[in-house]
C-alpha positions, 0 to 999 in steps of 0.5 A, a space after each residue: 500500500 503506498 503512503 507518503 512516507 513510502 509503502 507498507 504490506 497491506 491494506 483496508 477491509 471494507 469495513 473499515 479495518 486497516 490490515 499490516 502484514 510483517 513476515 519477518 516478525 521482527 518488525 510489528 512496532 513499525 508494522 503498528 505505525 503504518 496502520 495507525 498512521 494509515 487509519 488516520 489518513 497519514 495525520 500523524 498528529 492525530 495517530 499518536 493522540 488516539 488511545 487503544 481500545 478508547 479510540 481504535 481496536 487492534 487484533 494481532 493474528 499469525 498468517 501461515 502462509 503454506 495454508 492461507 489461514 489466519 491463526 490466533 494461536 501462541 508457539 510459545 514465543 509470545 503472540 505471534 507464530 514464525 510464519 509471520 504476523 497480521 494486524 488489524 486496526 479499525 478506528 472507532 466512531 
C-alpha cells in the first residue's frame, strides 16, 4: 500500500479495518505505525493522540502462509507464530 512516507504490506477491509502484514516478525512496532498512521489518513498528529481500545481496536493474528489461514494461536514465543504476523486496526466512531 503506498503512503507518503513510502509503502507498507497491506491494506483496508471494507469495513473499515486497516490490515499490516510483517513476515519477518521482527518488525510489528513499525508494522503498528503504518496502520495507525494509515487509519488516520497519514495525520500523524492525530495517530499518536488516539488511545487503544478508547479510540481504535487492534487484533494481532499469525498468517501461515503454506495454508492461507489466519491463526490466533501462541508457539510459545509470545503472540505471534514464525510464519509471520497480521494486524488489524479499525478506528472507532
Amino acid at each position: 500500500m503506498p503512503t507518503l512516507l513510502g509503502s507498507f504490506t497491506g491494506g483496508q477491509c471494507s469495513c473499515g479495518a486497516v490490515y499490516v502484514h510483517d513476515p519477518t516478525q521482527k518488525d510489528m512496532g513499525n508494522a503498528f505505525m503504518d496502520a495507525l498512521a494509515y487509519a488516520c489518513k497519514e495525520d500523524w498528529d492525530l495517530a499518536l493522540s488516539l488511545t487503544e481500545d478508547v479510540d481504535y481496536s487492534c487484533t494481532y493474528l499469525s498468517y501461515v502462509p503454506q495454508t492461507h489461514t489466519l491463526s490466533s494461536k501462541t508457539n510459545g514465543r509470545g503472540p505471534y507464530e514464525k510464519n509471520g504476523n497480521m494486524l488489524f486496526l479499525k478506528l472507532k466512531d
